[in-house]
SETORVO-773272 format. One line per field, with one value per residue (C-alpha): residue number from 1; residue in one letter; z, y, x. Coordinates in nm, 3 decimals, decimal comma, always signed. Layout:
# SETORVO-773272
num <- [NUM | ...]
residu <- [A | ...]
Z <- [Z | ...]
Y <- [Y | ...]
X <- [X | ...]
END
This chain:
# SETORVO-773272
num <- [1 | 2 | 3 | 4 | 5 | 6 | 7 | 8 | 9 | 10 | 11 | 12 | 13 | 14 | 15 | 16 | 17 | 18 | 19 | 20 | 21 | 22 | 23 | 24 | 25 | 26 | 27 | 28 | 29 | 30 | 31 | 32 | 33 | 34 | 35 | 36 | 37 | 38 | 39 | 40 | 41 | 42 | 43 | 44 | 45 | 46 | 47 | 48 | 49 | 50 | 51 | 52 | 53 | 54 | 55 | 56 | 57 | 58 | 59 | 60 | 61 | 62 | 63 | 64 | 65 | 66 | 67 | 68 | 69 | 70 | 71 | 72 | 73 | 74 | 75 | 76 | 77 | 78 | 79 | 80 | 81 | 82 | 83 | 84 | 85 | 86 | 87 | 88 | 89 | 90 | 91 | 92 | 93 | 94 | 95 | 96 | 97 | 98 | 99 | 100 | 101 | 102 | 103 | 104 | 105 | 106 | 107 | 108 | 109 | 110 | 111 | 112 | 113 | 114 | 115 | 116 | 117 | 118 | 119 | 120 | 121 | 122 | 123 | 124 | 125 | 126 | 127 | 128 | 129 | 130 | 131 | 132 | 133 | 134 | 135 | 136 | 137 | 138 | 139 | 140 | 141 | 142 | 143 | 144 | 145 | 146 | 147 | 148 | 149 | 150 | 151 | 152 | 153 | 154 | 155 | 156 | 157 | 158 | 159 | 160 | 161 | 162 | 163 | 164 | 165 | 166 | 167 | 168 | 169 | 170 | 171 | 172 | 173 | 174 | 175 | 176 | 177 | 178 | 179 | 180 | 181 | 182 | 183 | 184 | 185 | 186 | 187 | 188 | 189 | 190 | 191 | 192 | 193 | 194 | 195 | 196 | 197 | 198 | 199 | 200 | 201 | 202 | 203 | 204 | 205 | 206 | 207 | 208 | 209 | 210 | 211 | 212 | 213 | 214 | 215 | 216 | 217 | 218 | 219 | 220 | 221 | 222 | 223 | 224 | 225 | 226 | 227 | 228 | 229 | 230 | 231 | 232 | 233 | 234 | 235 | 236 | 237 | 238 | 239 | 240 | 241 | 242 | 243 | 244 | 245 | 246 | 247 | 248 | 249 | 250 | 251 | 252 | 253 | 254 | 255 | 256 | 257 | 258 | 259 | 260 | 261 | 262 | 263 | 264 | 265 | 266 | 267 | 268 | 269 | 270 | 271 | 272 | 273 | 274 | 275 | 276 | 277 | 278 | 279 | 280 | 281 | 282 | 283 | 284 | 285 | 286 | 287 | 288 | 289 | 290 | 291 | 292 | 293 | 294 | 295 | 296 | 297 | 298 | 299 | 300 | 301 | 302 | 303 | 304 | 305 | 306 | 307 | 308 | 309 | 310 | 311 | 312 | 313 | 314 | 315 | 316 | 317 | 318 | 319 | 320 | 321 | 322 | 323 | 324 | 325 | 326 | 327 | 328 | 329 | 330 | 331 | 332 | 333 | 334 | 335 | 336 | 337 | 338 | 339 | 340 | 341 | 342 | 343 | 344 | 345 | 346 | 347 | 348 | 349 | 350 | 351 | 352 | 353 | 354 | 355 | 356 | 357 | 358 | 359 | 360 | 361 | 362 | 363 | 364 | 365 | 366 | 367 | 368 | 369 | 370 | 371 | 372 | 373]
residu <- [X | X | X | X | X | X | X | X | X | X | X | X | X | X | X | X | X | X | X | X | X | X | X | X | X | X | X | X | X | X | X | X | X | X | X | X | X | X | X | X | X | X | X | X | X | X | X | X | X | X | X | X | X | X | X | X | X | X | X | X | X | X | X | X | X | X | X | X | X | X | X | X | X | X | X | X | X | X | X | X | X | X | X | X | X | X | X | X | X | X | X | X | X | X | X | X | X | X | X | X | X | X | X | X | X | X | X | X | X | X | X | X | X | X | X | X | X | X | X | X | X | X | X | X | X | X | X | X | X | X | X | X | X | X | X | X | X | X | X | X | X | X | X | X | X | X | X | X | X | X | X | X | X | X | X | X | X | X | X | X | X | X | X | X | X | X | X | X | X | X | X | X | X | X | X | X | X | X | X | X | X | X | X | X | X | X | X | X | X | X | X | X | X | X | X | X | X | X | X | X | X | X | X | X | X | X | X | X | X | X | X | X | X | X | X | X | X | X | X | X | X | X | X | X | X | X | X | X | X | X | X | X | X | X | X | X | X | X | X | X | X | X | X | X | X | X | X | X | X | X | X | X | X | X | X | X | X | X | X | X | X | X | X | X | X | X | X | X | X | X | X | X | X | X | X | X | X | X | X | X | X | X | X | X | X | X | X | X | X | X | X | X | X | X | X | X | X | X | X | X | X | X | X | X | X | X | X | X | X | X | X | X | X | X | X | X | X | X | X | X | X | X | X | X | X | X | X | X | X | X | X | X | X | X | X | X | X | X | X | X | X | X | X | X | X | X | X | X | X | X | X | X | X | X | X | X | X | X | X | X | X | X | X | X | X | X | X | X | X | X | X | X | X]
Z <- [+19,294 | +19,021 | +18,732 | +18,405 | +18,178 | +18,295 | +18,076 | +17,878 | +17,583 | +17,250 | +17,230 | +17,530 | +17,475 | +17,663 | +17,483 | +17,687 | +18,049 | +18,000 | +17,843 | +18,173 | +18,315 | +18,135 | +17,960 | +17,624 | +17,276 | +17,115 | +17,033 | +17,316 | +17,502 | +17,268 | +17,311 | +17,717 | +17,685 | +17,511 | +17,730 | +18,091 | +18,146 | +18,181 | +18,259 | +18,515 | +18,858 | +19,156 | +19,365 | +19,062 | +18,848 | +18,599 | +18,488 | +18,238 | +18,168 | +17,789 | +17,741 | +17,862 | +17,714 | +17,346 | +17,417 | +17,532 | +17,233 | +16,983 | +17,155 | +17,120 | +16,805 | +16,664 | +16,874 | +16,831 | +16,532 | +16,356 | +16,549 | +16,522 | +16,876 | +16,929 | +16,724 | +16,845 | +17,168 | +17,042 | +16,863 | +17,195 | +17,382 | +17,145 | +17,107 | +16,722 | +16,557 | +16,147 | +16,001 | +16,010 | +16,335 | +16,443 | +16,218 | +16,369 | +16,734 | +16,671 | +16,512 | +16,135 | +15,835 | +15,625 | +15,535 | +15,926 | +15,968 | +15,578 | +15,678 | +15,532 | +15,254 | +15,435 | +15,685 | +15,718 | +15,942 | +15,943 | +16,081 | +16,318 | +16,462 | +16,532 | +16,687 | +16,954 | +17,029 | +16,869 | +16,634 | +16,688 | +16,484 | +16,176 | +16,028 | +15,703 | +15,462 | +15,141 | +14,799 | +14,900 | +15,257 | +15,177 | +14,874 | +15,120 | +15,126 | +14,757 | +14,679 | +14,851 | +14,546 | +14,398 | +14,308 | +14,061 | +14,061 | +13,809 | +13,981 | +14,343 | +14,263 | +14,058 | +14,296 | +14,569 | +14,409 | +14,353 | +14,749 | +14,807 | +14,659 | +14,878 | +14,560 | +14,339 | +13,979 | +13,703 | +13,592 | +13,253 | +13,104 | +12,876 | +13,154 | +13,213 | +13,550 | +13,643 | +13,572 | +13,741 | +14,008 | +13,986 | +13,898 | +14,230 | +14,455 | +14,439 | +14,163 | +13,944 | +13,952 | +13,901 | +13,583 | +13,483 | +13,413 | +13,766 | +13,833 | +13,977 | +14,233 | +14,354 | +14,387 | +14,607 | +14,855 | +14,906 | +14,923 | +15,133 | +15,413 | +15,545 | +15,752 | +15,429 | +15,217 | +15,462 | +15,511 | +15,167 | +15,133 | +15,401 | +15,273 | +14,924 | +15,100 | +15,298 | +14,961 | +14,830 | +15,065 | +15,068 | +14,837 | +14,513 | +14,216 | +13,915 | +13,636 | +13,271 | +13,059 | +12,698 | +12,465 | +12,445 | +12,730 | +13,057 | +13,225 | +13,387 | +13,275 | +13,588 | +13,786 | +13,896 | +13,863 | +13,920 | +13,606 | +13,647 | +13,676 | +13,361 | +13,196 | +13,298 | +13,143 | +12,831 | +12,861 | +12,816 | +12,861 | +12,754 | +12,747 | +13,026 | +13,307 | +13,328 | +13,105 | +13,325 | +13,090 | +13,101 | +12,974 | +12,905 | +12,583 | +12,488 | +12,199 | +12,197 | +11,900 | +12,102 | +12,234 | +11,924 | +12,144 | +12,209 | +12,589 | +12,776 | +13,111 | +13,232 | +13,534 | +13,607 | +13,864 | +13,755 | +14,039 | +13,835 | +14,032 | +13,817 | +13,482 | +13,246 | +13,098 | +12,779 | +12,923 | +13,148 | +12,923 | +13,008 | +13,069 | +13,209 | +13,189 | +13,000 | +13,124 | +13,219 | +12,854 | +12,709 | +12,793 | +12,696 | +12,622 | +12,448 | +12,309 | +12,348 | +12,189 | +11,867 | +11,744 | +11,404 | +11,246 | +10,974 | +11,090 | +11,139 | +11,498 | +11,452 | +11,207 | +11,403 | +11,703 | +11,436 | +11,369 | +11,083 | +11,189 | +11,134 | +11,181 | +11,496 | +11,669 | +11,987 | +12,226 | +12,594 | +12,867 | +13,194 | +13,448 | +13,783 | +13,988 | +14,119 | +14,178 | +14,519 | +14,715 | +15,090 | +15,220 | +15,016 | +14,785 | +14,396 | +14,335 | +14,097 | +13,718 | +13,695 | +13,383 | +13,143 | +12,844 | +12,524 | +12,389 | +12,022 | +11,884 | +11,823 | +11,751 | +11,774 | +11,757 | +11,677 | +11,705 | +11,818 | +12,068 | +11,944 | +12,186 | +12,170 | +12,248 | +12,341 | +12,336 | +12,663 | +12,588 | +12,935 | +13,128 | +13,428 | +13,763 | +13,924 | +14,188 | +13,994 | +13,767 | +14,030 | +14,239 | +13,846 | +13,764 | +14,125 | +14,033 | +13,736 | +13,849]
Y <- [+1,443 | +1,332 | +1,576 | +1,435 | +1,678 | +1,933 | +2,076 | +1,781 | +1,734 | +1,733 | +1,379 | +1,265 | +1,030 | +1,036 | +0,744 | +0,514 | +0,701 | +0,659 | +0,306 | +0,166 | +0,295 | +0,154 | -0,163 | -0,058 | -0,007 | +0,322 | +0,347 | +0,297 | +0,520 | +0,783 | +0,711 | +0,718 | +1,043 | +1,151 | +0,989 | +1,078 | +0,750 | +0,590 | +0,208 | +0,310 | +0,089 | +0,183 | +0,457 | +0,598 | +0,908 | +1,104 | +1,451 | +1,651 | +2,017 | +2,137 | +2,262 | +1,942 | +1,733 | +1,869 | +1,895 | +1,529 | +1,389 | +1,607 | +1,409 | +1,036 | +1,136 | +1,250 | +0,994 | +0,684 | +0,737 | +0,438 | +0,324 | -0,088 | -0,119 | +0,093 | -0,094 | -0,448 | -0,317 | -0,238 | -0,608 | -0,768 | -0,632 | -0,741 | -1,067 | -1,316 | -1,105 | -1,042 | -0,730 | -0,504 | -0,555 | -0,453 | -0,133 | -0,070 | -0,078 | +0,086 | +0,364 | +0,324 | +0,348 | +0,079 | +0,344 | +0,355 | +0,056 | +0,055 | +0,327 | +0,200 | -0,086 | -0,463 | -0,415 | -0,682 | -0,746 | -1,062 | -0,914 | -0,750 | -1,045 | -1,212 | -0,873 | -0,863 | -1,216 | -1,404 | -1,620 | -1,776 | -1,842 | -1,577 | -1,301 | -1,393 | -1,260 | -1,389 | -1,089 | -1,165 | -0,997 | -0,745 | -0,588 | -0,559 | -0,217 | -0,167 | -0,285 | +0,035 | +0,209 | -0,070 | +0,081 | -0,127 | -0,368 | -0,548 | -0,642 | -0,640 | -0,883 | -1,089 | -1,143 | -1,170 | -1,468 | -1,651 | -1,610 | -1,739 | -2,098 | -2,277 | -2,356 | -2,066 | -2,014 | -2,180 | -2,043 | -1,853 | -1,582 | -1,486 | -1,398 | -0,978 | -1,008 | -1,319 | -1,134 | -0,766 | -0,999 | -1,179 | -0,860 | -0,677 | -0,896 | -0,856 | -1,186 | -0,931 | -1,106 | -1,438 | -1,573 | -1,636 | -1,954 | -1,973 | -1,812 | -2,131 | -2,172 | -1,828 | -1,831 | -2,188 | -1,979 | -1,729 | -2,027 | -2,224 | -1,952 | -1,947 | -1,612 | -1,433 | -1,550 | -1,385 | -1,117 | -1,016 | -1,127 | -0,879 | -0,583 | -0,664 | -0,637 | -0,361 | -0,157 | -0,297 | -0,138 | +0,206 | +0,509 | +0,498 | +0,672 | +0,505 | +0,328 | +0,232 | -0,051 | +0,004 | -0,267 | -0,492 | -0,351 | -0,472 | -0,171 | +0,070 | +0,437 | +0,605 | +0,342 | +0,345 | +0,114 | +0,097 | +0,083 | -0,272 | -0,337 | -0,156 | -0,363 | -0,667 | -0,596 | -0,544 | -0,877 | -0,764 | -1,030 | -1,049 | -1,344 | -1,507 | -1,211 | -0,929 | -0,638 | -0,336 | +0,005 | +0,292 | +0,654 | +0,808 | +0,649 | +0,326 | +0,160 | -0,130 | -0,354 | -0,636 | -0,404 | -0,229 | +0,128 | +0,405 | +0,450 | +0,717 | +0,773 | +1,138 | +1,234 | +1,663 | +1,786 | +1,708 | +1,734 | +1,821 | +1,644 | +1,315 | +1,474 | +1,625 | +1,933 | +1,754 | +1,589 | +1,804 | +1,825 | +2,083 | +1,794 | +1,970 | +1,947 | +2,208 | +2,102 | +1,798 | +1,660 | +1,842 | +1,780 | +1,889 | +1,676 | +1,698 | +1,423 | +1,320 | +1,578 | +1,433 | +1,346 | +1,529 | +1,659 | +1,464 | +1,114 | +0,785 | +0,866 | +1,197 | +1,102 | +0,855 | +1,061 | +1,297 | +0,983 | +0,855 | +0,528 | +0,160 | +0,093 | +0,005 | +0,211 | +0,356 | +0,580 | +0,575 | +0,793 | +0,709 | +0,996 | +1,059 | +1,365 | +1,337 | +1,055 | +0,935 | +0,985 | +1,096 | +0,789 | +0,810 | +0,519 | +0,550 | +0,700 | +0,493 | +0,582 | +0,699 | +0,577 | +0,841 | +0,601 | +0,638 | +0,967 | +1,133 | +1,398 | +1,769 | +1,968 | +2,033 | +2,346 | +2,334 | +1,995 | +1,808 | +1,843 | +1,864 | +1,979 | +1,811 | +1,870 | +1,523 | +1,472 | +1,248 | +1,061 | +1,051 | +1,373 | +1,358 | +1,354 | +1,690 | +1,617 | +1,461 | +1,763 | +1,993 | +1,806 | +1,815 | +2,183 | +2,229 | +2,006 | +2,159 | +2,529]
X <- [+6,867 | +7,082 | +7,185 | +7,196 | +7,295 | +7,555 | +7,786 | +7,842 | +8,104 | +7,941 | +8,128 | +7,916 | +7,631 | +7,365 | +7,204 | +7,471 | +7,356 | +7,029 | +7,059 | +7,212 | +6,898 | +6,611 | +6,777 | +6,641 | +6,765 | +6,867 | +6,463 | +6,306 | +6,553 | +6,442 | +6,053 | +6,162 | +6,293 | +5,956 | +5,762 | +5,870 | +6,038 | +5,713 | +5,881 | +6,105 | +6,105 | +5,875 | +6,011 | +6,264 | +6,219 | +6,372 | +6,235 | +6,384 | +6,264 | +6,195 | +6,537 | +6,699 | +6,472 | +6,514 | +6,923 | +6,925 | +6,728 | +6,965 | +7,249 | +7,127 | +6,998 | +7,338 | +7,520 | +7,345 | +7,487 | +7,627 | +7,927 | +8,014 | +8,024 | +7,683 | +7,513 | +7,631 | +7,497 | +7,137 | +7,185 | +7,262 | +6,986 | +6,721 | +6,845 | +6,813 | +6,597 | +6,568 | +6,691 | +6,360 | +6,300 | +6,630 | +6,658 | +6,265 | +6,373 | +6,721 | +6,572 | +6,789 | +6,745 | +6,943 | +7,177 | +7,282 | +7,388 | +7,548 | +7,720 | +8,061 | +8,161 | +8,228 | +7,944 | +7,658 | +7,375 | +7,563 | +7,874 | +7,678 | +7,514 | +7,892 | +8,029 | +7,708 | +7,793 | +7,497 | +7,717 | +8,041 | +8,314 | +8,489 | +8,227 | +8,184 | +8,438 | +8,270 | +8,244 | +7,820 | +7,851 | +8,095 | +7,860 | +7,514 | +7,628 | +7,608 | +7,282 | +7,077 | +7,016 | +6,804 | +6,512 | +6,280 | +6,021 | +6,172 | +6,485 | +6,324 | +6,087 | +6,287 | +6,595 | +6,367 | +6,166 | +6,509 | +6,642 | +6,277 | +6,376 | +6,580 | +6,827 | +6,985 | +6,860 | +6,996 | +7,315 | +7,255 | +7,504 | +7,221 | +6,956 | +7,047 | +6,874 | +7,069 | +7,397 | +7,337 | +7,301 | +7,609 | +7,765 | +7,592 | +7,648 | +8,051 | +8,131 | +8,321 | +8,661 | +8,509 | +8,419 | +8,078 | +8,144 | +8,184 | +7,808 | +7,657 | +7,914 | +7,909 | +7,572 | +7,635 | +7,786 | +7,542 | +7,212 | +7,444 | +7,425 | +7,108 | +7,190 | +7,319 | +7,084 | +6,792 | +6,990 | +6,968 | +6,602 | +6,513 | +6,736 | +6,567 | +6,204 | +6,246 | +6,400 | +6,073 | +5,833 | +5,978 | +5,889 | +5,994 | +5,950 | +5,810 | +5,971 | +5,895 | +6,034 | +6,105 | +6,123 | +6,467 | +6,632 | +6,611 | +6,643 | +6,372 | +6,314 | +6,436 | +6,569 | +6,929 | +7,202 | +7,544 | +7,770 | +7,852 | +7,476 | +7,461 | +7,737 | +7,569 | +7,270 | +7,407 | +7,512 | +7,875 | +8,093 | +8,478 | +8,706 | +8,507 | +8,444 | +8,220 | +8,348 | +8,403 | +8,348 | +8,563 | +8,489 | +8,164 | +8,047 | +8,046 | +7,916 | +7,717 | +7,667 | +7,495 | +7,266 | +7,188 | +7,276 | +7,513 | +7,547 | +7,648 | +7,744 | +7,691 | +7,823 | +7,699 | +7,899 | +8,231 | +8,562 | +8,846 | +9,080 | +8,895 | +8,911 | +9,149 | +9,078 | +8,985 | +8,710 | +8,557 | +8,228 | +7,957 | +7,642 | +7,379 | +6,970 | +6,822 | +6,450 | +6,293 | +6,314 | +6,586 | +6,963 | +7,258 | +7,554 | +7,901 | +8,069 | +8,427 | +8,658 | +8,731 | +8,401 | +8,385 | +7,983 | +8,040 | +8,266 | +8,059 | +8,043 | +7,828 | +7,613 | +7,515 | +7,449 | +7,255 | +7,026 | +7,190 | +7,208 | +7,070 | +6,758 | +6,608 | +6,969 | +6,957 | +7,093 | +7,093 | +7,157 | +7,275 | +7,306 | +7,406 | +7,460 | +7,799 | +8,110 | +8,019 | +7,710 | +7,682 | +7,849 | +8,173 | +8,007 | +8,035 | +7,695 | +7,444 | +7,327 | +6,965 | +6,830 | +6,683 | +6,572 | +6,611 | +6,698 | +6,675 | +6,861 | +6,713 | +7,015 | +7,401 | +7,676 | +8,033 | +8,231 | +8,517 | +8,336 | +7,977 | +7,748 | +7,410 | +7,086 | +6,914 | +6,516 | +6,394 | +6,101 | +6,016 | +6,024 | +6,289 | +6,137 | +6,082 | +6,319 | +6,621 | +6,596 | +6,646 | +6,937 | +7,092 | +7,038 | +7,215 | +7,445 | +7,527 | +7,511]
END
């Protein structure tokens, strides 16, 4: 009798022991475990008593944990397979193995030994990790169409879609003029190309909540997007390259809009004192906002945010919970549509009271009343 637990280091992974055993991936050693070994060769067994057993699967859950080398190993023992089927039988959710910026299933595939040559190095394969957060039919269904045909769209600096996917997919420092070449690279790698195909379907066929359009804007009523996405849908374009917005407002004349990025829980390590504004929902069609400190009641800029604007003037709000999400990535913008104004105190700054016309989804109001509490 062999004993398989002990007193075991909480670095320990049993995953690996039990692997050598049964030949499987990080999944089926986990259904094993549940199982009673049920595949194991004539004449061998391994029992585990209800203590053990719940201690060992806490272990390879925890441990088969995203590690490069881990995961090349799961990779290796199923062989070529596409990206679902490898996230299936590894037990992972696309966050796993996106764990960090630079990885690709692509990557992957050359560390397990099932290409040869360099992992690709191209903007493409290092931005995978960026595109989680997609969220919308609209751009799902669109970009996914496109990697269908075995040639990249048309190059077109006026199509928003077109761009938040130039701008997504890493092409920032390039110019757009350079859009049809970029896009070259990507088509011109078949394993990339279905790489990003699959990531794009399986973000499809999870649970989302739903989205609206509104008229002239390409973007959805709470979808999110990252603030280049945003920028890119705007069209916004300056002396050749994607502009890249700073600060929390921005004004858009092409657009027809004021936009504002809101960020609710606020380090102040990030902010001055100047501009750590008190954003916060007030219900789940009411938020409150301040502008930037010198905005005046009565200067061009509040009276505009008071309504008195051109006709046909909008203003957006973009909101997001915190800097960085769970894995250290900048966290996405959930759009909140187009917003009017009900009221304001004091100014310089003013402190607004915005009307959604869409109420906030029950959980994103909560996660930004915790946010802001």
């Amino acid at each position: 009798m062999l004993d398989f637990i002990g007193t075991a280091n909480r670095r320990f992974r049993f995953v690996d022991r039990f692997r050598a055993l049964t030949r499987g991936t990080r999944a089926a050693v986990e259904r094993d475990i549940e199982e009673g070994f049920p595949h194991l060769p004539a004449g061998c067994d391994i029992t585990l008593d209800r203590e053990s057993r719940a201690a060992v699967l806490a272990n390879v859950r925890q441990s088969l944990a995203s590690t490069w080398n881990g995961l090349a190993t799961d990779l290796a023992a199923l062989g070529n397979v596409r990206l679902p089927v490898f996230l299936k039988e590894a037990a992972l959710e696309p966050e796993d193995l996106y764990a960090r910026a630079g990885r690709s299933f692509l990557a992957l595939k050359h560390a397990a030994g099932l290409r040869t040559g360099d992992a690709p190095e191209g903007d493409a394969a290092r931005a995978l990790a960026r595109l989680l957060h997609v969220d919308d039919d609209a751009r799902l269904d669109t970009w996914r169409a496109w990697l269908r045909d075995p040639t990249p769209p048309a190059a077109d600096a006026t199509n928003p879609l077109l761009l938040m996917l130039f701008a997504v997919l890493g092409f920032l420092r390039r110019p757009v003029s350079e859009m049809h070449e970029a896009f070259g690279e990507v088509w011109s790698n078949p394993d990339l190309r279905e790489e990003l195909s699959d990531l794009l379907d399986m973000l499809a066929d999870r649970a989302r909540r739903p989205t609206w359009a509104i008229e002239r804007s390409p973007f959805r009523v709470h979808a999110t997007y990252s603030r280049d996405e945003i920028s890119a849908g705007l069209l916004q374009v300056r002396r050749g390259k994607l502009l890249r917005t700073q600060g929390g407002v921005f004004k858009c004349e092409d657009a027809f809009a004021d936009v504002f990025y809101v960020e609710v829980d606020k380090d102040p390590s990030h902010y001055t004192p100047t501009t750590l504004y008190n954003d916060y929902p007030i219900s789940p069609t009411r938020f409150h906002w301040e502008s930037q400190s010198a905005t005046r009641a009565d200067g061009e800029t509040g009276k505009r945010y008071q309504g008195n604007a051109p006709p046909g003037w909008r203003t957006f709000l973009f909101v997001r919970k915190a800097k960085n999400d769970a894995r250290g990535f900048t966290m996405p913008y959930t759009f909140l549509g187009s917003v009017s104004y009900v009221s304001h105190e004091a100014e310089r700054p003013m402190k607004i009271i915005w009307e959604l016309a869409r109420a906030m989804p029950p959980e994103l109001f909560a996660d930004l009343k915790i946010a802001a509490g």
